[in-house]
Every structure is written in structure tokens, then in C-alpha cells.
C-alpha positions as CSV (number, residue, x, y, z in Angstrom):
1,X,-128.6,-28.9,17.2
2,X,-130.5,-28.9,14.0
3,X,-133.9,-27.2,15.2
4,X,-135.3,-28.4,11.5
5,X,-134.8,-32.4,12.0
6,X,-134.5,-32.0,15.6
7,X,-131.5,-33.8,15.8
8,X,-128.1,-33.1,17.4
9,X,-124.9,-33.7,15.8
10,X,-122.7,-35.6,17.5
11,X,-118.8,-34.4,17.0
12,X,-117.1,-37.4,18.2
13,X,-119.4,-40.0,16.2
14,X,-119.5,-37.9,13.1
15,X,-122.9,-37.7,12.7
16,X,-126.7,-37.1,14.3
17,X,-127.8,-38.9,17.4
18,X,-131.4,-39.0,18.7
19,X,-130.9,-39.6,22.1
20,X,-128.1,-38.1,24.7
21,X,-127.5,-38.8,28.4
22,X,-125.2,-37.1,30.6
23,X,-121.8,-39.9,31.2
24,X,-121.5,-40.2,34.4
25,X,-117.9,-40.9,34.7
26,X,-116.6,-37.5,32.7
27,X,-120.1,-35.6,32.4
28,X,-119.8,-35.6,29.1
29,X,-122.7,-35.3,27.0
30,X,-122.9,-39.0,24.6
31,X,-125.5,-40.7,21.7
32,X,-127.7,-43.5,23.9
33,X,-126.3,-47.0,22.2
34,X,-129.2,-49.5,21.7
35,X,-128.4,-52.8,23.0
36,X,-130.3,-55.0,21.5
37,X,-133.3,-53.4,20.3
38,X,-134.2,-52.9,24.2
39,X,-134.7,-49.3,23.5
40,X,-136.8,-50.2,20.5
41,X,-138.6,-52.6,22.6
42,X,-139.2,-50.4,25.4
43,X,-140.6,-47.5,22.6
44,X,-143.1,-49.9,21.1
45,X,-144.2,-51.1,25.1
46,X,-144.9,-47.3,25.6
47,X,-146.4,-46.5,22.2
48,X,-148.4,-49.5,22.9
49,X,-149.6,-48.7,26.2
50,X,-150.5,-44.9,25.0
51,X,-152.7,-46.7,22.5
52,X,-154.6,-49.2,24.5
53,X,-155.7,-45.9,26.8
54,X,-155.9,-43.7,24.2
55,X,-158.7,-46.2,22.9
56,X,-160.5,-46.4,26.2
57,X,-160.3,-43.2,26.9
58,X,-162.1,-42.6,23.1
59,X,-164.4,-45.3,24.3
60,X,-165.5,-43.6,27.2
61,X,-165.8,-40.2,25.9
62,X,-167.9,-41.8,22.9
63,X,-170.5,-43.7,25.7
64,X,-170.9,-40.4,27.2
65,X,-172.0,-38.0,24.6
66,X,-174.2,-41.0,23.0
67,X,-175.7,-41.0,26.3
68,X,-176.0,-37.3,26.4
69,X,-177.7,-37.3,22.7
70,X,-180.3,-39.4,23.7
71,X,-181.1,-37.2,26.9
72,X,-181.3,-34.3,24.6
73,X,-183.3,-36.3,21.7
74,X,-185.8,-37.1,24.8
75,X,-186.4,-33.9,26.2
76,X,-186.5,-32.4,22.4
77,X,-189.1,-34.9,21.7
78,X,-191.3,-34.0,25.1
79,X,-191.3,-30.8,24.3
80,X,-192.2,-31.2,20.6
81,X,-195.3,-33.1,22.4
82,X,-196.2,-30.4,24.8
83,X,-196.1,-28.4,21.4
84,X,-198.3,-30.3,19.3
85,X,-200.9,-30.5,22.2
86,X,-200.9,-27.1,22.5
87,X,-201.8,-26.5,18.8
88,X,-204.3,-29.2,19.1
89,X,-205.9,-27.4,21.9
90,X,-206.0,-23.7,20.2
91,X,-206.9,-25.7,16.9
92,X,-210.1,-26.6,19.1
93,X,-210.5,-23.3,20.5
94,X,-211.0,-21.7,17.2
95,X,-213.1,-24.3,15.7
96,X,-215.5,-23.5,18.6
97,X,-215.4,-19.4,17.7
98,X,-215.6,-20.2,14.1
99,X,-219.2,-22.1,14.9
């Protein structure tokens, strides 16, 4: 095995494979033969699949902090008004003392 390319060379082919299974006639290790592309088809199903939730699952994460900002931009801006009231009442209370 070649730990670099993450391939295993294959001594009876001659060369790398990506893929082994276990033959179950001998129990001999062999390279997976694509028939057909179905392999390839199969791959491009999964990768896909892993998209298409990958997105929704981006989606939904995205909906919840948005919501969660806007919670947090409310209750920043209630408090900012509680502020401002209070310095608008003090304000008052030292214009009367200054009188």
C-alpha cells in the first residue's frame, strides 16, 4: 500500500487499484472491475445525494441563526431604549437641580 496516493498495488494486474473486495471463491484479495460505468454511476448517485442534504442541511442551519440575529438585534434594540429613557429621565432630573 502506498500511504502517499492511498493506493494499493496490485501484483497480479501490475499496477494500482482503488478498490478491493475479498473473492469469494479463493479469498483472495482482487481490484473491483467496473462494469459499465455502474460503479461510476453509483459514485455520482451518492455524491449527488450527499450534496442535495448537504444543501438543506446549510439551509436550515442558515434560517436558524438569521432567526437567532434578529432575536438578539430585538432585545439589543429594547435595551438600547430602556437606555436612552433612562438618560432622558436623569437628563430631566438635573435640569431641575440646575434651576
Amino acid at each position: 500500500m502506498d500511504v502517499e496516493q492511498r493506493c494499493v498495488w496490485d501484483y497480479v494486474g501490475d499496477n494500482y487499484v482503488h478498490r478491493l473486495i475479498q473473492n469469494k471463491a479463493d479469498g483472495k484479495i482482487v481490484a473491483v472491475q467496473d462494469q459499465d460505468g455502474i460503479l461510476e454511476e453509483k459514485f455520482e448517485s451518492l455524491t449527488l445525494e450527499y450534496s442535495y442534504l448537504l444543501t438543506q442541511q446549510l439551509e436550515s442551519q442558515r434560517e436558524f441563526f438569521e432567526k437567532k440575529l434578529l432575536f438578539v438585534e430585538q432585545e439589543a434594540m429594547e435595551r438600547i431604549a430602556i437606555v436612552e429613557g433612562e438618560v432622558q429621565k436623569v437628563t430631566q432630573e438635573k435640569d431641575k437641580y440646575k434651576e
